[in-house]
C-alpha positions as a Markdown table, in Angstrom:
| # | Residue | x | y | z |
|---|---|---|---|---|
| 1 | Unk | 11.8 | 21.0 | 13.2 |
| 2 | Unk | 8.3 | 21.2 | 11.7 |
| 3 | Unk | 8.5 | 19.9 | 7.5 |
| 4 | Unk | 5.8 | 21.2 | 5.3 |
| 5 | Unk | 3.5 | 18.2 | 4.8 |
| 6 | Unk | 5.1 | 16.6 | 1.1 |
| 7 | Unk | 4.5 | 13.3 | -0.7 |
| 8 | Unk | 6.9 | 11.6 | -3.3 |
| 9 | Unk | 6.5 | 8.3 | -5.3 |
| 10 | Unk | 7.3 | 6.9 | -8.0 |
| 11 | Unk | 7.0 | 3.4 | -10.5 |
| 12 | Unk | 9.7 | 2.1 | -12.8 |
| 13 | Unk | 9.1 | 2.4 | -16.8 |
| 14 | Unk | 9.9 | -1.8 | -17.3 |
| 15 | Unk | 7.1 | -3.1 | -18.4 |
| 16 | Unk | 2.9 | -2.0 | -19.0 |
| 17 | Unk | 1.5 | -1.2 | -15.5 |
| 18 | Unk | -1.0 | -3.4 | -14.2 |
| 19 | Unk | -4.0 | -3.3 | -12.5 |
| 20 | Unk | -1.8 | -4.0 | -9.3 |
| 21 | Unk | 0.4 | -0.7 | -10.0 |
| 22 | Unk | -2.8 | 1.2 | -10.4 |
| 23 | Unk | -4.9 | -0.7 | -7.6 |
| 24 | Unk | -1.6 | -0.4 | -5.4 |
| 25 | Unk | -0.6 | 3.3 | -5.3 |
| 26 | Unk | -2.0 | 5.0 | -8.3 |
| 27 | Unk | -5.9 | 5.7 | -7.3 |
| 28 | Unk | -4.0 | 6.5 | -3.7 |
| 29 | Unk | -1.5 | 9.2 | -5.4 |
| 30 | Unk | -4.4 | 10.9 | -7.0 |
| 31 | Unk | -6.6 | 11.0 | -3.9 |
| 32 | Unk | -3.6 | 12.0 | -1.8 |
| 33 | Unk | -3.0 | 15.3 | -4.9 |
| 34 | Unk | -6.7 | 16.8 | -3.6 |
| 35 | Unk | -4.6 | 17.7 | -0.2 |
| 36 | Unk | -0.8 | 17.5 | -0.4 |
| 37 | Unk | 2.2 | 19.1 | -2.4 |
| 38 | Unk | 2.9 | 15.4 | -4.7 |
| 39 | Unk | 5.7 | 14.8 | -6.5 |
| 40 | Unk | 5.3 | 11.6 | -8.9 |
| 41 | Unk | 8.3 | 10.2 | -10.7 |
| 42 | Unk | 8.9 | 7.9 | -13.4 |
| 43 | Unk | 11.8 | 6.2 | -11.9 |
| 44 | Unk | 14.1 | 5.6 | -14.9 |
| 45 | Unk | 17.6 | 5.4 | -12.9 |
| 46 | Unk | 16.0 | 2.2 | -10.7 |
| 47 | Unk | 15.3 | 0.6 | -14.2 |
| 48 | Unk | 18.4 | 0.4 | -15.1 |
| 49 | Unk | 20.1 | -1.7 | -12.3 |
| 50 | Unk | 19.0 | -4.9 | -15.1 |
| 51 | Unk | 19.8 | -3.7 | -18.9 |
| 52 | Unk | 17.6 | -1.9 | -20.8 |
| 53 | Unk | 17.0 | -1.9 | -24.6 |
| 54 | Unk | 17.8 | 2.1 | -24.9 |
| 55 | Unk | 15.1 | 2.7 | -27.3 |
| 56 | Unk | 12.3 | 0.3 | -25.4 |
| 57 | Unk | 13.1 | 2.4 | -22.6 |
| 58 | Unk | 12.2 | 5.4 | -23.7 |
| 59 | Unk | 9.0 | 4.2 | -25.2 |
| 60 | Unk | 8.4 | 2.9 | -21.7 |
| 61 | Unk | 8.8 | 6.0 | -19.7 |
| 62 | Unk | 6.6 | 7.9 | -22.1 |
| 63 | Unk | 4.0 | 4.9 | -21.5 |
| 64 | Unk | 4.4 | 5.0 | -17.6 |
| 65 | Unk | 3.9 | 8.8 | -17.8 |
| 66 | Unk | 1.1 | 8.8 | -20.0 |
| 67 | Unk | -0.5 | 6.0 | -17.7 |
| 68 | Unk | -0.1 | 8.1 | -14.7 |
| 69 | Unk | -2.2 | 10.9 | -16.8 |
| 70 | Unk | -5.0 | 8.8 | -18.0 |
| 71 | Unk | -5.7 | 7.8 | -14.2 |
| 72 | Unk | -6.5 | 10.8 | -13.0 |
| 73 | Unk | -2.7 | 12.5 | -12.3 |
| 74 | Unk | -2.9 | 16.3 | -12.9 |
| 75 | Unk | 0.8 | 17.5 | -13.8 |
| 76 | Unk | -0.5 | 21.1 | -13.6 |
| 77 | Unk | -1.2 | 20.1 | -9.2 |
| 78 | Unk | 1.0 | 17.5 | -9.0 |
| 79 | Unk | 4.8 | 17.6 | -10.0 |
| 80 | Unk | 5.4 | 14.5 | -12.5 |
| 81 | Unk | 8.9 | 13.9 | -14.4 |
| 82 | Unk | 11.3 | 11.2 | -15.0 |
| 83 | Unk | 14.1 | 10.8 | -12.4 |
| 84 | Unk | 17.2 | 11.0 | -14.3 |
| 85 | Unk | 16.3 | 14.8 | -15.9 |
| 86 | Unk | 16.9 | 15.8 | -11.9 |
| 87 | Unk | 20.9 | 14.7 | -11.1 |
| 88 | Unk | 20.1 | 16.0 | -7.5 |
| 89 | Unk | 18.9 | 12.4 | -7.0 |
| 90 | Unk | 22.6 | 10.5 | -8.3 |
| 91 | Unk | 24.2 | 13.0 | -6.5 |
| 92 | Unk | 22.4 | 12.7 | -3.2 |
| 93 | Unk | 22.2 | 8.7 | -3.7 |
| 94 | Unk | 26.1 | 8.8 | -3.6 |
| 95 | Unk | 26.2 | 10.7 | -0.5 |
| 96 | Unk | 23.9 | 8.3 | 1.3 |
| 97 | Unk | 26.0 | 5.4 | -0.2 |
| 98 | Unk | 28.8 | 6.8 | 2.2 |
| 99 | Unk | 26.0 | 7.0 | 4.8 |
| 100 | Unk | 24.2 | 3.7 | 5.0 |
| 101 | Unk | 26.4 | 0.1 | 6.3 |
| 102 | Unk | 26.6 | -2.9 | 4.5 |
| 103 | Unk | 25.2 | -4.7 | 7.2 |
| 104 | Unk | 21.7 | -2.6 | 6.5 |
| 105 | Unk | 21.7 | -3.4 | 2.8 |
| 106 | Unk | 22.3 | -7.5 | 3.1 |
| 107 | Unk | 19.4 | -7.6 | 5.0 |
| 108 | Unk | 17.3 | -6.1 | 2.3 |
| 109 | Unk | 15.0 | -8.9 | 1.0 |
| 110 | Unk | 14.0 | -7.8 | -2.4 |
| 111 | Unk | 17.7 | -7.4 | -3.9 |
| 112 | Unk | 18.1 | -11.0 | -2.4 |
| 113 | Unk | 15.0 | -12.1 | -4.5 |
| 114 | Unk | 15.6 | -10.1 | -7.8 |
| 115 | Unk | 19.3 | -11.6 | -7.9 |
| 116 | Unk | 18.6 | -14.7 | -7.4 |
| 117 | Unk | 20.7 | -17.5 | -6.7 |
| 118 | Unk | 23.7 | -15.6 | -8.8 |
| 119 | Unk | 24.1 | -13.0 | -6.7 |
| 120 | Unk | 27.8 | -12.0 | -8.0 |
| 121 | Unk | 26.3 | -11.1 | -11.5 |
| 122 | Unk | 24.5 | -8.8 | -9.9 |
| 123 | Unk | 24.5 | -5.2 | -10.7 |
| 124 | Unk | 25.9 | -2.6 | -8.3 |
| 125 | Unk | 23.4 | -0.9 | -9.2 |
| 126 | Unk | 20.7 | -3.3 | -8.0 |
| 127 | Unk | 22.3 | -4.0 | -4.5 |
| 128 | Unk | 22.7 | -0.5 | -3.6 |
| 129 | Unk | 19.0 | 0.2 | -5.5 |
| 130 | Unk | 17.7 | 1.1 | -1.7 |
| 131 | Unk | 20.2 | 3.9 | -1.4 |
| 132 | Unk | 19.4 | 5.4 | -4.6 |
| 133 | Unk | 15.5 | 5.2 | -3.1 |
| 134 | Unk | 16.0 | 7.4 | -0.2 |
| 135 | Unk | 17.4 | 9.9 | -1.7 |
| 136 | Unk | 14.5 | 10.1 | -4.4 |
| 137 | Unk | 12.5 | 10.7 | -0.9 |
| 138 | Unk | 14.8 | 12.8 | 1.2 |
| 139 | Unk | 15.9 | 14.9 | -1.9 |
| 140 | Unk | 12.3 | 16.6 | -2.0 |
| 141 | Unk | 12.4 | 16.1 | 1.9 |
| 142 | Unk | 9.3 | 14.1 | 1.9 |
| 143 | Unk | 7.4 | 13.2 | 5.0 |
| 144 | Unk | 4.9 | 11.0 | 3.3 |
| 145 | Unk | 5.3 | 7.8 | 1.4 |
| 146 | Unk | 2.3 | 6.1 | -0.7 |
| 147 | Unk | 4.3 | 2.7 | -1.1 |
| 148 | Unk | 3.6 | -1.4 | -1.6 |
| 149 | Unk | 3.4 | -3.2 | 1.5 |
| 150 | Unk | 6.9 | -4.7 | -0.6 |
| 151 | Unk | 8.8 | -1.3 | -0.3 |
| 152 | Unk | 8.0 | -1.1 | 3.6 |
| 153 | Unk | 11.8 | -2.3 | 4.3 |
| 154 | Unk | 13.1 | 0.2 | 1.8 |
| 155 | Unk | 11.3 | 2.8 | 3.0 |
| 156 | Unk | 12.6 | 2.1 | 6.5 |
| 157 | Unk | 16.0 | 1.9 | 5.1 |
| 158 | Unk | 15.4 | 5.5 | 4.1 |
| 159 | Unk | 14.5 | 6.4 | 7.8 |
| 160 | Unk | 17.6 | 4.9 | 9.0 |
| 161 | Unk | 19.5 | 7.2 | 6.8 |
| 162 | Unk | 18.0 | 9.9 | 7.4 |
| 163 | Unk | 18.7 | 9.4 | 10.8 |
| 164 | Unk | 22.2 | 8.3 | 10.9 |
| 165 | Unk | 23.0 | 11.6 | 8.4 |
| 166 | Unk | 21.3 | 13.7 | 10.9 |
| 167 | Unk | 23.6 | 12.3 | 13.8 |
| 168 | Unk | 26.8 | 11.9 | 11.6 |
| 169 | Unk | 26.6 | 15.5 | 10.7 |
| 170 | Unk | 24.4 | 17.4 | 14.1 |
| 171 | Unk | 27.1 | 19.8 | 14.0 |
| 172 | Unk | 27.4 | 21.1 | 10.9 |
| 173 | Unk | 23.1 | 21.0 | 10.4 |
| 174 | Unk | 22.9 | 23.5 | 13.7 |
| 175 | Unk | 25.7 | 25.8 | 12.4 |
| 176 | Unk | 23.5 | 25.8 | 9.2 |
| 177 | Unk | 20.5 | 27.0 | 11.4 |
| 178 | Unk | 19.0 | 23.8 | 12.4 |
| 179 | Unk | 19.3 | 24.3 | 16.0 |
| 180 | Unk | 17.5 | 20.9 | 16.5 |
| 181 | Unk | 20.3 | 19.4 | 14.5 |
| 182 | Unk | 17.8 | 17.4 | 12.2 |
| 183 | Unk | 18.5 | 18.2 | 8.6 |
| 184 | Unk | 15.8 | 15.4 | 6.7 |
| 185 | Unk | 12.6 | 14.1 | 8.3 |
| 186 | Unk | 11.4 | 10.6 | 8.8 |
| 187 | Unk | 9.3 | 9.8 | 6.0 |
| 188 | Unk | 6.4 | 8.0 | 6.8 |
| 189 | Unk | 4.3 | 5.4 | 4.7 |
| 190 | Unk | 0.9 | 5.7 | 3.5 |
| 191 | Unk | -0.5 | 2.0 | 3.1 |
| 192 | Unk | -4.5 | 2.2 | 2.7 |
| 193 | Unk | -7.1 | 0.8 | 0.8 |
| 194 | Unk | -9.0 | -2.8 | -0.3 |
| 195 | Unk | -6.0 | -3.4 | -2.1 |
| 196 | Unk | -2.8 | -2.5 | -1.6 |
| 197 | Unk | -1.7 | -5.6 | -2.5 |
| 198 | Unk | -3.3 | -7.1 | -5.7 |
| 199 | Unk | -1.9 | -10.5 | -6.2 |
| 200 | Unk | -1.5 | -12.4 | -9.5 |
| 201 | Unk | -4.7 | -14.0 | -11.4 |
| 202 | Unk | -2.8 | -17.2 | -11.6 |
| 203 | Unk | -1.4 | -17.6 | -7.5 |
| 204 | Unk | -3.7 | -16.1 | -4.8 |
| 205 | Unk | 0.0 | -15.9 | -2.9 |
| 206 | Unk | 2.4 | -14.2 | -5.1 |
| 207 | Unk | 1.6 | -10.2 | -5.8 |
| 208 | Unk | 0.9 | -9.2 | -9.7 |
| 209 | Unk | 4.0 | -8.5 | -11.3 |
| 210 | Unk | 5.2 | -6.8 | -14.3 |
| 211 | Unk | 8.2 | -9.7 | -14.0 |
| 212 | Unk | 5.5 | -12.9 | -14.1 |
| 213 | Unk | 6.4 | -14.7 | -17.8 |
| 214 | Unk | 2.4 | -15.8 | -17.8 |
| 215 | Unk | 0.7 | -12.2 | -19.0 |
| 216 | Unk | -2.5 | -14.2 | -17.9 |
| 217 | Unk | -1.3 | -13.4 | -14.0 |
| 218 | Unk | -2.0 | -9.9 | -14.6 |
| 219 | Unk | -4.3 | -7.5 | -15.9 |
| 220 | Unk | -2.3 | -4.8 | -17.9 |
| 221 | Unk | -4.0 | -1.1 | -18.0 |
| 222 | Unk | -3.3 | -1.2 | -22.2 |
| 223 | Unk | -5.6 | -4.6 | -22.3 |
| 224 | Unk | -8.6 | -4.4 | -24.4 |
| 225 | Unk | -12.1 | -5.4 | -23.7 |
| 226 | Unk | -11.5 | -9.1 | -24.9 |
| 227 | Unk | -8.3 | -9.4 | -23.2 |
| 228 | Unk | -9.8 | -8.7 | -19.8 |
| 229 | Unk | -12.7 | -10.9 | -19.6 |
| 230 | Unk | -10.3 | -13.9 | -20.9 |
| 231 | Unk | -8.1 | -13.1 | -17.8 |
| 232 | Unk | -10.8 | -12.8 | -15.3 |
| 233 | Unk | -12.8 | -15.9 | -16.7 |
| 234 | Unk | -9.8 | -17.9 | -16.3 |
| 235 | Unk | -8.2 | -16.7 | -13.4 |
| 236 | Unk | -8.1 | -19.0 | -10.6 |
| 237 | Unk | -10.3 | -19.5 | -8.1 |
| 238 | Unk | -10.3 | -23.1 | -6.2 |
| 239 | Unk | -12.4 | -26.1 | -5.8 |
| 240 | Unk | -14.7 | -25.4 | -2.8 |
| 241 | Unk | -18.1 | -25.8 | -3.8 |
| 242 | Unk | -19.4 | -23.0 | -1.8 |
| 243 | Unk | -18.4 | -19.4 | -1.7 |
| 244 | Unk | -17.1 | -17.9 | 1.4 |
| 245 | Unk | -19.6 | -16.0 | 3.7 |
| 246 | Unk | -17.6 | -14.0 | 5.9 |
| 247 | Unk | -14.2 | -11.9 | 6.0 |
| 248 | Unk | -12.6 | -15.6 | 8.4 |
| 249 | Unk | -13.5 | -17.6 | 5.4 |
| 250 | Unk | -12.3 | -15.0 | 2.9 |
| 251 | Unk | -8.9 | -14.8 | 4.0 |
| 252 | Unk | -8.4 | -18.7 | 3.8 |
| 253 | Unk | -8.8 | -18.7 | 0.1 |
| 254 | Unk | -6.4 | -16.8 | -1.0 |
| 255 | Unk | -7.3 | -16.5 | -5.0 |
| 256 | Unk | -10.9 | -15.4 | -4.4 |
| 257 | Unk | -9.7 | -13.1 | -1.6 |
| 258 | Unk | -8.0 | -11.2 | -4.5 |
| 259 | Unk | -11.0 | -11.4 | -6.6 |
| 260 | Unk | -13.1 | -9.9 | -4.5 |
| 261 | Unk | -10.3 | -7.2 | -3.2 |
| 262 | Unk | -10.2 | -6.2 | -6.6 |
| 263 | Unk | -13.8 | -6.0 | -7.4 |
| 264 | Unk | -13.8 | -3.5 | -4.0 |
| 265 | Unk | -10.7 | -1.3 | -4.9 |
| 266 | Unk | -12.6 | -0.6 | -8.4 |
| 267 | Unk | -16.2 | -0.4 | -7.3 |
| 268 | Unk | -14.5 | 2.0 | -4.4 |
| 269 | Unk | -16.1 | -0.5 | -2.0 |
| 270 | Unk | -15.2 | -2.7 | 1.0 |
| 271 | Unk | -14.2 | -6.2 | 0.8 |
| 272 | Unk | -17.4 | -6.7 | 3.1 |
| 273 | Unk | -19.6 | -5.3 | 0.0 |
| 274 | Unk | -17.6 | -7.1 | -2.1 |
| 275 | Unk | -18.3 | -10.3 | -0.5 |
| 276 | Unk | -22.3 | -9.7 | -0.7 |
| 277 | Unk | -21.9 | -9.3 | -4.4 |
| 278 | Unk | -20.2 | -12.3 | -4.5 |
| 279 | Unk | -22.6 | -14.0 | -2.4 |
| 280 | Unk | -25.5 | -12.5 | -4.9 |
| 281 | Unk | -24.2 | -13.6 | -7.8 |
| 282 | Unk | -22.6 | -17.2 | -6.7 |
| 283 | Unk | -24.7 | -20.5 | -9.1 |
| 284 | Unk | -25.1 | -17.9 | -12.1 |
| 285 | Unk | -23.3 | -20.2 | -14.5 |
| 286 | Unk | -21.7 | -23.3 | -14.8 |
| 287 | Unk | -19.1 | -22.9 | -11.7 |
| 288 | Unk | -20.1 | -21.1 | -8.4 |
| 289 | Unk | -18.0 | -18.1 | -9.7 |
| 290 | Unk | -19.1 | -17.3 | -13.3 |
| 291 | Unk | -21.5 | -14.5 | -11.9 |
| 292 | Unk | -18.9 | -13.0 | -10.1 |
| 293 | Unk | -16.2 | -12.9 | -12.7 |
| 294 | Unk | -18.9 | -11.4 | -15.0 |
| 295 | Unk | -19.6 | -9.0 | -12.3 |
| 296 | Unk | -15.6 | -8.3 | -11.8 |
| 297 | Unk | -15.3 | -8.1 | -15.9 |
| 298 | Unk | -17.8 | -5.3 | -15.8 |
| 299 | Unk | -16.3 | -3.1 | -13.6 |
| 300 | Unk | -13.0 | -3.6 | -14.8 |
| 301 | Unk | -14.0 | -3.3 | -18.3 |
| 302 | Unk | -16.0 | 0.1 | -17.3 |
| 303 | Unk | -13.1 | 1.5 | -14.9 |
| 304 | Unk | -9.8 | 0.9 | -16.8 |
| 305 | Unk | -11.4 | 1.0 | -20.4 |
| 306 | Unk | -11.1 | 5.1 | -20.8 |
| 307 | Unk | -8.0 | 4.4 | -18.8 |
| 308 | Unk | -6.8 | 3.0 | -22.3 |
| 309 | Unk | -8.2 | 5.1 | -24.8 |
| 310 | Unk | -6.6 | 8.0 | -23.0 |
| 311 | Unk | -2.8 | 6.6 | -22.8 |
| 312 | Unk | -3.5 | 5.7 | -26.3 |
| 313 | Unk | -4.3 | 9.1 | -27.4 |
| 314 | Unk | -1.5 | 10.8 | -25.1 |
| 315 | Unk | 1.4 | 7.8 | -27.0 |
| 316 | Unk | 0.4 | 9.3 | -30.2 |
| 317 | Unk | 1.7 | 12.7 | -29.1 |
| 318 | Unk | 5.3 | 12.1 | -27.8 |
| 319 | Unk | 6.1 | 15.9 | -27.8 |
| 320 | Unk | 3.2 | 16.9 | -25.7 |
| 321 | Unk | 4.4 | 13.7 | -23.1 |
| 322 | Unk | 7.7 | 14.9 | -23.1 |
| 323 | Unk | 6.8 | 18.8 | -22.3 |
| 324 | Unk | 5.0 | 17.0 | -19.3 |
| 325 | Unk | 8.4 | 15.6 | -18.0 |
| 326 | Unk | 10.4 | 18.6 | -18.9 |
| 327 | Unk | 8.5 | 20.6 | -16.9 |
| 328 | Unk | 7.9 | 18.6 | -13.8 |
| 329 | Unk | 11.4 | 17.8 | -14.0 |
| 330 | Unk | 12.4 | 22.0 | -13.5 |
| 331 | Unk | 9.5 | 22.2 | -10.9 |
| 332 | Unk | 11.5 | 19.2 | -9.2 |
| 333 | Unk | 14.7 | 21.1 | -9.0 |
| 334 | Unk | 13.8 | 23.7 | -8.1 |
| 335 | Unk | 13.0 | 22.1 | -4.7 |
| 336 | Unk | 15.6 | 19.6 | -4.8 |
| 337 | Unk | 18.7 | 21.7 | -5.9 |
| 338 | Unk | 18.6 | 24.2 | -2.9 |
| 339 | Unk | 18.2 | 20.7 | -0.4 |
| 340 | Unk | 21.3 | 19.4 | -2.4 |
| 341 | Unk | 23.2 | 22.4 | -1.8 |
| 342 | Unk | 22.8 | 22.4 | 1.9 |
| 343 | Unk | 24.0 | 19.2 | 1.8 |
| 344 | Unk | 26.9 | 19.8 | 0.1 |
| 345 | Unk | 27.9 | 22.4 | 2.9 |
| 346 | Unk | 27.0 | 20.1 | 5.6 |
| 347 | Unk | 29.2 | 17.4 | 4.3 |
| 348 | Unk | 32.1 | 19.7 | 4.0 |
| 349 | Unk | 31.9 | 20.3 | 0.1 |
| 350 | Unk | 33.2 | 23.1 | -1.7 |
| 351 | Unk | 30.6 | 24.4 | -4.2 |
| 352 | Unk | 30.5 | 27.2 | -6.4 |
């Protein structure tokens, strides 16, 4: 069966997002909105697998919203809401709990991370997280993915259950119609750009996190001016005297690899024209870097500052945020619900 071209995503409200979140998938969400059917979610059900302060929460999804805004999203193209206002996603996340194995979750890597080394106290929530991730995709029947190169194992977790639902249930899907008896596609991910993976300020080998306790790993999009030349004068670099000259060299140096990654993603260059400005500017200063990181604090500054003053303006007008999720949310269903219903007759459920 042919699907019509669709792309879902989404980021969780814990947290202020980061120059990683926006370097990472945001600038590629609102490229991809010029020539696909988006759906962008604030993914508020995924926050809660670790507690929540209720009311920080829902500061926090009105912050991720308005952040998704103030880069570029257009809720009027794109369809942006919070995942909890569409229950097609619980509901469909339960039937794919009684699809996927055990076996296929213990092998997930990031539940093994995020629990740590007490695993039992871990939410139910957080082990079967991945489940509750496929059907965000498969709900909307998705075929394309913008994701982290850190959800690549979710996202082929989703593929897997797409696939074992359409074998489980071939017979039912053709008596529905499908007379190739495949009911939900294989999403696919979309991984592109200078920077998919923008690592912390403080550790060239360990992405930028929300989670980091050191805020001076990470650039946050609500950081003034002041705040983000502190970060990017002091953010690491290492003791070679000499900067490197070619791509080879690059990628052995892990800290100023991200430096210059992130000067490309925000100057929309390449890392190779990334490397000549730091090759330009290298000896402008006390350390072989100062030029750079002034040329880095520039772009920043001029890229991400309007970025600020417009989540800013859009938090002082909860109502109008909210309309914005209210809204996306009943565009969302009305895809999702009819996908949900011919699941339910697939499976075998009565509905009304």
């Amino acid at each position: 069966m042919k699907f019509q071209d669709r792309v879902f995503s989404g980021m969780q409200p814990t947290g202020t997002l980061h120059l990683g979140n926006y370097l990472g998938a945001m600038v590629q969400w609102i490229e991809m909105q010029k020539s696909h059917e988006c759906i962008y979610c604030v993914v508020d059900l995924h926050a809660i697998t670790v507690w929540q302060d209720p009311a920080e929460l829902k500061t926090s999804i009105r912050q991720v919203t308005a952040a998704y805004i103030a880069s570029g999203l257009d809720p009027k193209r794109s369809i942006v809401f919070n995942q909890s206002q569409v229950p097609e996603h619980a509901e469909l996340a339960w039937i794919f709990n009684c699809v996927a194995r055990l076996g296929w979750l213990n092998r997930m890597t990031q539940f093994k991370e995020k629990a740590g080394k007490d695993r039992e106290a871990a939410s139910v929530g957080l082990y079967a997280y991945p489940n509750l991730m496929a059907a965000d995709i498969l709900a909307y029947r998705a075929t394309h993915v913008p994701v982290g190169e850190d959800q690549k194992q979710h996202l082929e977790l989703a593929r897997d259950i797409a696939q074992k639902f359409n074998n489980d249930f071939r017979v039912s899907i053709e008596a529905k119609g499908y007379a190739d008896g495949v009911f939900f596609p294989q999403p696919e991910p979309v991984i592109t750009g200078p920077a998919t993976r923008v690592m912390s300020l403080r550790d060239g080998t360990k992405k930028m996190s929300k989670s980091e306790p050191s805020d001076m790993s990470r650039i946050n999009l609500m950081d003034d001016t002041d705040a983000i030349a502190d970060k990017i004068k002091r953010a690491k670099t290492d003791m070679e005297p000499a900067p490197p000259s070619t791509l080879d060299e690059l990628r052995g140096r892990p800290e100023i690899d991200n430096l210059v990654g992130i000067y490309a993603a925000l100057a929309g260059a390449t890392k190779e024209e990334g490397l000549k400005v730091l090759a330009s500017t290298s000896g402008e200063g006390p350390s072989v870097f100062t030029g750079f990181k002034r040329a880095l604090t520039e772009i920043a500054v001029e890229k991400l500052g309007p970025i600020r003053g417009e989540i800013v303006r859009l938090m002082n007008d909860p109502a109008e945020i909210d309309r914005v999720l209210a809204d996306g949310a009943r565009r969302a269903r009305a895809i999702a619900t009819p996908v949900m219903d011919e699941v339910k007759d697939i499976v075998g459920l009565i509905r009304g």
